[in-house]
C-alpha positions as CSV (number, residue, x, y, z in Angstrom):
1,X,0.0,0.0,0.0
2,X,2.8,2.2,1.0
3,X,4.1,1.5,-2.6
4,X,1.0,2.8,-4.2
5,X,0.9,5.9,-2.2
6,X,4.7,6.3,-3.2
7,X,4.0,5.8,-6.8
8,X,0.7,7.8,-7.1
9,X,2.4,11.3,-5.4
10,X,5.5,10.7,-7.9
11,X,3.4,10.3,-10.7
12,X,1.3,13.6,-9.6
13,X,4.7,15.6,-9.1
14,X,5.9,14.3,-12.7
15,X,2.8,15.4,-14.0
16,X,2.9,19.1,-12.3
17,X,6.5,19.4,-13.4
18,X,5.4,18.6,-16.7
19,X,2.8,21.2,-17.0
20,X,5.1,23.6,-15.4
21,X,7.7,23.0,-18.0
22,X,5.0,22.9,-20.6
23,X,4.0,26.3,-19.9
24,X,7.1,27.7,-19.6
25,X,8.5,26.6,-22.8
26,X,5.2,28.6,-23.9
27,X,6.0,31.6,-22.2
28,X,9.6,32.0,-23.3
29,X,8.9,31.2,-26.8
30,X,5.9,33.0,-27.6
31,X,4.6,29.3,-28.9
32,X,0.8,30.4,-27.8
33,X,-0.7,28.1,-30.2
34,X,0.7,25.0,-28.2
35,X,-2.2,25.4,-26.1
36,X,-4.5,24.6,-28.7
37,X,-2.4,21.8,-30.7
38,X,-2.3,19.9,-27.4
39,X,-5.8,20.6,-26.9
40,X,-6.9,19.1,-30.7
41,X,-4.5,16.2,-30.6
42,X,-3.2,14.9,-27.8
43,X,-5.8,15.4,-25.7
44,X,-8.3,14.3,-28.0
45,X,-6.5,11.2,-28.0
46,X,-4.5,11.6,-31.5
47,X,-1.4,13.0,-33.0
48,X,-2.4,15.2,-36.0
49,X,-5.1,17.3,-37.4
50,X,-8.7,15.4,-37.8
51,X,-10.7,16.1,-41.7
52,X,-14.0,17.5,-39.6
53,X,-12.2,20.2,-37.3
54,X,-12.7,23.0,-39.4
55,X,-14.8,24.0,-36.7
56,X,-12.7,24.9,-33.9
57,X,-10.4,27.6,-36.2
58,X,-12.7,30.5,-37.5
59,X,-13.4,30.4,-41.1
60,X,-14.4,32.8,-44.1
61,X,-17.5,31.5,-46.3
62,X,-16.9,30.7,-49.8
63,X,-20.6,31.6,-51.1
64,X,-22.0,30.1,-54.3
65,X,-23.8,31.8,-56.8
66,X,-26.5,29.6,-59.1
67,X,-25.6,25.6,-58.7
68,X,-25.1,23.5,-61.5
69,X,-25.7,19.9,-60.3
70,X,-24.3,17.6,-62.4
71,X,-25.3,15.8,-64.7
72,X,-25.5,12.2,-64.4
73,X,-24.3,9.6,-66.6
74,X,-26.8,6.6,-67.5
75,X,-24.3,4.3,-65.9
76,X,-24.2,5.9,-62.5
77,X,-23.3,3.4,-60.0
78,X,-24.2,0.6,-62.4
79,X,-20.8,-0.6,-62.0
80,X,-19.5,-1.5,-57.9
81,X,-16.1,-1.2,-57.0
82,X,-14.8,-5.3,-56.6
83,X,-14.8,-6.2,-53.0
84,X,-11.4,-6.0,-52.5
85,X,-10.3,-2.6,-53.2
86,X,-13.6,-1.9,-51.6
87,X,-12.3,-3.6,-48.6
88,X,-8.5,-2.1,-48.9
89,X,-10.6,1.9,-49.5
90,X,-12.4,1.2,-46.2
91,X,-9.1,-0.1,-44.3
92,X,-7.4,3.5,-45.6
93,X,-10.9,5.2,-44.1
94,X,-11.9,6.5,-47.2
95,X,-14.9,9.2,-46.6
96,X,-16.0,10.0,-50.7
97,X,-14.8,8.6,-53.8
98,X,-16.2,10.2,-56.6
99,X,-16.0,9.7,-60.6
100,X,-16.4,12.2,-63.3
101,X,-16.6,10.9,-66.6
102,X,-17.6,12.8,-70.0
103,X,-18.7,15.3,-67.7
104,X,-21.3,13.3,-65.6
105,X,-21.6,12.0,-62.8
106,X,-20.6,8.2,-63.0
107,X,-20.2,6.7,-59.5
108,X,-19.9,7.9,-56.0
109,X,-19.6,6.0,-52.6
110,X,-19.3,7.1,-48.8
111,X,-18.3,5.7,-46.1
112,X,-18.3,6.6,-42.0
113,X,-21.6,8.6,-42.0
114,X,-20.0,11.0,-44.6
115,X,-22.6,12.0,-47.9
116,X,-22.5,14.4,-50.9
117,X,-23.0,16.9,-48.4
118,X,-20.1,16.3,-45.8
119,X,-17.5,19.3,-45.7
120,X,-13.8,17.9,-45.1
121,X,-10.8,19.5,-45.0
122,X,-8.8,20.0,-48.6
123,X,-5.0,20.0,-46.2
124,X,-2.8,20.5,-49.1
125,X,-5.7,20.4,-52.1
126,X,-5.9,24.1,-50.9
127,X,-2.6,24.6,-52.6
128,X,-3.7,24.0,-56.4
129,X,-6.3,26.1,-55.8
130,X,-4.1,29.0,-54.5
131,X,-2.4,28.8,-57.9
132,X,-5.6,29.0,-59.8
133,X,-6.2,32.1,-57.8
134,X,-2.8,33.4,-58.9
135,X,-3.6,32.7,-62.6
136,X,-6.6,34.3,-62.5
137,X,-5.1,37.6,-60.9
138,X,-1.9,37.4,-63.5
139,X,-4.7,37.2,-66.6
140,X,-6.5,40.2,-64.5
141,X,-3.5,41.9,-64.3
142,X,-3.0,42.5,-60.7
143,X,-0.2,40.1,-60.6
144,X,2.6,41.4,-63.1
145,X,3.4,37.3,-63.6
146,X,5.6,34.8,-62.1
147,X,8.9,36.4,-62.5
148,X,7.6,39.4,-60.3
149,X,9.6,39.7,-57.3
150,X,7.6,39.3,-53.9
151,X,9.0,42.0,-52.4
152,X,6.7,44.3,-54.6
153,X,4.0,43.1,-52.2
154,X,6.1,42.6,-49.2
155,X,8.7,44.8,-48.2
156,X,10.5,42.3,-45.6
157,X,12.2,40.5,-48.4
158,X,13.5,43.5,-50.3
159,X,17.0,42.3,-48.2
160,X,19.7,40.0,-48.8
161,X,18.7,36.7,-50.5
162,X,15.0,37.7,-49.7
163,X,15.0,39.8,-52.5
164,X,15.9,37.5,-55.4
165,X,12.6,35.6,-54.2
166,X,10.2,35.4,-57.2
167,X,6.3,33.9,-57.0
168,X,7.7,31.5,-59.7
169,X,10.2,30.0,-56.7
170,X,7.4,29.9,-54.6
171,X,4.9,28.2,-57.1
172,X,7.7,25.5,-58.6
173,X,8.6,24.6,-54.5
174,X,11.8,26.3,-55.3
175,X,11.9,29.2,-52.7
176,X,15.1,28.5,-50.6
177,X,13.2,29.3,-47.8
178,X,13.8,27.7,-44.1
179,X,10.9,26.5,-43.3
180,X,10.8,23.5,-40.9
181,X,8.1,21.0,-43.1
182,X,7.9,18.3,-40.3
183,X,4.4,16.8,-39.6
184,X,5.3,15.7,-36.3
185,X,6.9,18.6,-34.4
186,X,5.0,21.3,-32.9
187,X,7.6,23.8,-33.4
188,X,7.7,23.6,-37.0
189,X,6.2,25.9,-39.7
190,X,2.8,23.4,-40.5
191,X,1.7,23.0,-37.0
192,X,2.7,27.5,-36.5
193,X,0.6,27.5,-39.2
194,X,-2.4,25.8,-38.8
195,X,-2.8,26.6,-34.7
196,X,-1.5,29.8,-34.3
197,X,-3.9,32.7,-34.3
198,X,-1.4,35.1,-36.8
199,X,0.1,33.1,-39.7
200,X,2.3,36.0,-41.3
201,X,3.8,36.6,-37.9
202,X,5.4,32.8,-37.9
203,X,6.0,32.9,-41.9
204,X,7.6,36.0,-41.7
205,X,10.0,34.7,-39.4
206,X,12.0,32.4,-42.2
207,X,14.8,33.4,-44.3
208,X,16.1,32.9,-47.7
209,X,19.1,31.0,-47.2
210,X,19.9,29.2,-50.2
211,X,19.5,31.0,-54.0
212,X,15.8,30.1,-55.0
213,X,14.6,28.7,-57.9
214,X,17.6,25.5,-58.3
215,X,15.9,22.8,-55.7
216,X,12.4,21.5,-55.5
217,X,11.7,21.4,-51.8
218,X,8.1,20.7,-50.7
219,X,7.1,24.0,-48.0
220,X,3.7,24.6,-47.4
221,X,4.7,28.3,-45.9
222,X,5.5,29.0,-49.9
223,X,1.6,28.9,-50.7
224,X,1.0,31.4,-47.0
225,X,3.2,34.0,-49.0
226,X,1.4,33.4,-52.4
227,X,-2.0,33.7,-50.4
228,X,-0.9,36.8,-48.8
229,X,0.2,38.6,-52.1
230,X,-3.0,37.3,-54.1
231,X,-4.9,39.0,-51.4
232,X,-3.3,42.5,-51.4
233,X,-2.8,42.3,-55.0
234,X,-6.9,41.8,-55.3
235,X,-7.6,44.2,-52.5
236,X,-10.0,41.4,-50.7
237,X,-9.8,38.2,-49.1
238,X,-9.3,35.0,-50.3
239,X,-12.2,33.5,-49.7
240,X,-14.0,36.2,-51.6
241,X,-11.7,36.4,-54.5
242,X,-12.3,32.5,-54.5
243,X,-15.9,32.9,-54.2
244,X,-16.3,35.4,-57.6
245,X,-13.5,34.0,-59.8
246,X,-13.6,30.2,-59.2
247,X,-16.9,29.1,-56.7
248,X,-19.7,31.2,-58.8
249,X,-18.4,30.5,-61.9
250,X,-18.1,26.7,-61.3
251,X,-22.0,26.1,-60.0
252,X,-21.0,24.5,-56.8
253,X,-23.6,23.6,-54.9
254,X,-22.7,24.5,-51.4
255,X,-20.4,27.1,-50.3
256,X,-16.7,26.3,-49.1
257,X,-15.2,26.9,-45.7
258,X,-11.8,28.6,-45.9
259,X,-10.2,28.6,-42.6
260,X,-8.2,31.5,-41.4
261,X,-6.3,32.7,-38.3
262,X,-8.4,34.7,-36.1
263,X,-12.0,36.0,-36.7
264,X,-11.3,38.5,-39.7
265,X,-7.8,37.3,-40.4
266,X,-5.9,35.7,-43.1
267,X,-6.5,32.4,-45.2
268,X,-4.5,29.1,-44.4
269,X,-4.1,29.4,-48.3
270,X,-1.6,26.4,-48.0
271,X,-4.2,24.3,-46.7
272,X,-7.5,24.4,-44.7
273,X,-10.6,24.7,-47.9
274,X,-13.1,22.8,-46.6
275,X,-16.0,21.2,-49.1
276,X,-17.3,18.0,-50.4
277,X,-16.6,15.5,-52.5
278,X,-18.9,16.9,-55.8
279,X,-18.1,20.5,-55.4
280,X,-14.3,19.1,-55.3
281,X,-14.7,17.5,-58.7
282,X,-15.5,21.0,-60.4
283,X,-11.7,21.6,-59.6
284,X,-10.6,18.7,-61.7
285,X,-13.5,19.6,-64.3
286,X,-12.5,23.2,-64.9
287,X,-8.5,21.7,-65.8
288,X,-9.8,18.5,-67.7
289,X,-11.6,21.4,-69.6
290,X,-8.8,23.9,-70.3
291,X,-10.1,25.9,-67.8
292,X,-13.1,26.6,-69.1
293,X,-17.1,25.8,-67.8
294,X,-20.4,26.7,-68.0
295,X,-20.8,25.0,-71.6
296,X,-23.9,26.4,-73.6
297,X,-25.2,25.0,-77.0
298,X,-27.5,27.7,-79.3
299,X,-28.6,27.3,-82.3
300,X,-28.4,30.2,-84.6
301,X,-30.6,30.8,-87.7
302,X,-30.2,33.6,-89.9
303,X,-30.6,34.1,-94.0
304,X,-27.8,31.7,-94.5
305,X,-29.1,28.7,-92.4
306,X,-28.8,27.1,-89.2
307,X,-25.6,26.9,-87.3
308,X,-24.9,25.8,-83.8
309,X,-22.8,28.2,-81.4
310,X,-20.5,27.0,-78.0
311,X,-20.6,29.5,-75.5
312,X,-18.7,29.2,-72.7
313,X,-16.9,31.0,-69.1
314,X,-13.1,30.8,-69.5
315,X,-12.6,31.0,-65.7
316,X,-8.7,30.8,-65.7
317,X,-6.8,31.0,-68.8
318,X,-5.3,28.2,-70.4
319,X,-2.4,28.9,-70.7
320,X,-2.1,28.9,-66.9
321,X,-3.8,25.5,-66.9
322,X,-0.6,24.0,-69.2
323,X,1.7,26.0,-67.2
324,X,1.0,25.2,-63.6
325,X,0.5,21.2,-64.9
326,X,4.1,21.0,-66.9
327,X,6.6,19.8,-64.8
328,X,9.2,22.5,-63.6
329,X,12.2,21.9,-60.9
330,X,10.9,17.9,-61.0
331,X,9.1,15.5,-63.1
332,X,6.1,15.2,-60.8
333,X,5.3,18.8,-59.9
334,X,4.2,22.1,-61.4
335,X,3.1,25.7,-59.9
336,X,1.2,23.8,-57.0
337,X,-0.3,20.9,-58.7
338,X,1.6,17.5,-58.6
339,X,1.9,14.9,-61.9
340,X,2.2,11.3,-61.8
341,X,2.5,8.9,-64.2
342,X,0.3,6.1,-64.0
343,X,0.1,3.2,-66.4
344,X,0.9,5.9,-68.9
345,X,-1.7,8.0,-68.5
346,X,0.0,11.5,-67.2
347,X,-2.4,12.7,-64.5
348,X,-2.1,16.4,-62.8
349,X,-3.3,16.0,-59.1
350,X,-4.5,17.9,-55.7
351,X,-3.0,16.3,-52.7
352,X,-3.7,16.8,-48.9
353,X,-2.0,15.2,-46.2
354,X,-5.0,12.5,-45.0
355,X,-5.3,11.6,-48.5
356,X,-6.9,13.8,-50.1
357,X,-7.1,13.5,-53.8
358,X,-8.5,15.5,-56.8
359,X,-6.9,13.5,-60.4
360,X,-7.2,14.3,-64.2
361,X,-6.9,12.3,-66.4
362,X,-7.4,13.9,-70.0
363,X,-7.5,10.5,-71.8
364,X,-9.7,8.7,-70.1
365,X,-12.1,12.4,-70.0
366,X,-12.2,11.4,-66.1
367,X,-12.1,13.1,-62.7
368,X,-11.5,11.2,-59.6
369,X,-12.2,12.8,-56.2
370,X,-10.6,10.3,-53.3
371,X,-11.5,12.2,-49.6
372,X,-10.5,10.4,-46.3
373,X,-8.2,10.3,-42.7
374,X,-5.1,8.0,-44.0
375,X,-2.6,8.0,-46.6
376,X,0.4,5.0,-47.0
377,X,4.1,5.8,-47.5
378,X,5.0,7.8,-50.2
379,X,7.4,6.1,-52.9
380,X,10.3,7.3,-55.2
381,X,9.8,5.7,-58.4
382,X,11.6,5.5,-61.9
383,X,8.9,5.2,-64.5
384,X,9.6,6.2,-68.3
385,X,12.6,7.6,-67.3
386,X,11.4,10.0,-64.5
387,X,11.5,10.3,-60.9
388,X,8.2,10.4,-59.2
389,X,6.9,11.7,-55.9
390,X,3.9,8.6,-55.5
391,X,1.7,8.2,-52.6
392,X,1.3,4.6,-52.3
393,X,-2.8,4.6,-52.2
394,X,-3.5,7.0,-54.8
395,X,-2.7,4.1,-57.4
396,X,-5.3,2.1,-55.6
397,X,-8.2,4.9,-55.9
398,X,-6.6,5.5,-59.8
399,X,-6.9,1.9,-60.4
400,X,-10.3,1.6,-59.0
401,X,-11.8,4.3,-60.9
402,X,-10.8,2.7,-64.4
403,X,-12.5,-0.1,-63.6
404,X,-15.6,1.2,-63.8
């Protein structure tokens, strides 16, 4: 008994001392936002970020303007997936997998309670469509192009290495920037970004220290800076900006949730867009079709007969939807959109960190929208002569999808 009583006050004293210490290291650092990344993960019984938390960080409404549903192919769901990549999908806690094929709707599937409904978070998704914001501002003009230099929009890098920094080093993942990626500390740049209640303050604090634009390395504070610029280049937020050039235009049927760093504050533009499965899909549509939606057929009949007219809303210029989808400083990655090669189809792709996955495949005239909570390893792999970047599972959603 006296053992107990022994180990019961050291464990209480270990625990104080830990808290003590905790809060300490908080004070002398600044590191504020510990308090809520313990709060959401640990103490929730998990270590990383959850697809439904969206909730707990304030967010800016994406707002639709007339939905387009769409349309659905005479095959929908005619075809099931074979039981066992159904079974390995539902291992991998797949929420949606949806399939767009000749424009219509084909097949979709949830799983865990989620629908057609279900808002998730986009993680890393959130990047490509910061880069079709940037095209869109470039084609308006209030972007000069990628070779403008960032310190036009931000003074702090007008120093040193900072100012050789162009938007084209932060779009290719090129920067030279010394951001701490790691998913698993809290004192690196992703969880400063997604906790803290001021995301400039923790961005602002990296340095150029290598020459930009001669090494692709992955850094989600890249697409912060592009956000940031896009923003005060458009004079609104990012959410609104999104909401006029990209949401309204597309017919999404429910509005988006961008999450952002305090109550009136800045887009996570690196991450953090939070919709469902569908609306998702009009991302892959609008770069399947050149960038272009909103198709309309009308005849036309006039003294010399009867001809038949295509109208249509270019909603980011093509050009940009080549550019940002051509490989730059590596095979399997453009201005914020990754490329894979798979079975020799080349297929530009939206990636989040849970698995999140938005493909096109041009050939095939096919979008694939894969949302969940798990990804497997990622994989270097020599294929047609060329490195890839390949998450493991997105083969097994790509290889699904054909069959049906």
């Amino acid at each position: 008994m006296k053992f107990l009583s022994k180990l019961f006050k050291v464990l209480i004293y270990t625990i104080v001392i830990l808290v003590v210490a905790f809060n300490l290291i908080v004070l002398v650092t600044g590191r504020y936002y510990l308090y809520k990344t313990i709060s959401n993960t640990i103490l929730k019984g998990r270590m990383g970020p959850s697809i439904e938390e969206y909730g707990i960080f304030a967010n800016r409404k994406v707002d639709i303007g007339t939905p387009r549903p769409w349309a659905v192919s005479a095959n929908y769901n005619k075809k099931s997936i074979p039981d066992s990549l159904a079974q390995q999908m539902k291992e991998m806690h797949t929420a949606a997998f949806v399939v767009i094929k000749n424009d219509s709707l084909l097949h979709e599937q949830y799983w865990d309670g989620h629908s057609d409904t279900s808002h998730t978070n986009s993680f890393s998704m959130g990047k490509s469509i910061t880069s079709i914001l940037f095209g869109i501002a470039v084609a308006e003009g209030k972007i000069k192009g990628v070779d403008e230099k960032v310190s036009d929009f931000i003074p702090q890098y007008k120093q040193g290495m900072d100012s050789l920094l162009t938007f084209k080093d932060l779009l290719e993942m090129g920067s030279g920037i010394n951001f701490n990626e790691s998913y698993l500390s809290p004192f690196a740049y992703p969880a400063e970004a997604y906790y803290s209640s001021d995301i400039m303050e923790w961005t602002l604090k990296y340095k150029v220290d290598t020459i930009p634009g001669k090494r692709f390395i992955y850094l989600s504070g890249n697409t912060t800076i592009i956000g940031y610029c896009i923003s005060k280049a458009v004079g609104k937020s990012l959410s609104d900006y999104a909401s006029e050039k990209l949401w309204k235009p597309l017919g999404a049927e429910h509005p988006a949730y961008w999450s952002v760093d305090h109550d009136g504050g800045m887009e996570k533009a690196y991450c953090c867009f939070n919709s469902n499965a569908r609306d998702f899909a009009r991302i892959g549509q609008l770069y399947l079709d050149s960038g272009r939606c909103d198709y309309h057929t009308n005849t036309i009949s006039d003294a010399y007969g009867i001809a038949t007219a295509i109208t249509y809303t270019q909603v980011v210029p093509k050009e940009w939807v080549v550019a940002s989808t051509t490989p730059k400083l590596t095979a399997y990655y453009g201005y914020q959109w990754w490329i894979l090669n798979y079975d020799h189809h080349i297929i530009p792709y939206c990636r989040g960190l849970k698995g999140q996955y938005i493909f096109v495949i041009p050939d095939k005239k096919m979008v694939v929208v894969r949302l969940g909570s798990e990804r497997e390893i990622v994989k270097m792999e020599m294929i047609d002569g060329k490195l890839y970047n390949i998450p493991t599972d997105a083969l097994l959603y790509l290889k699904t999808a054909l069959q049906l």
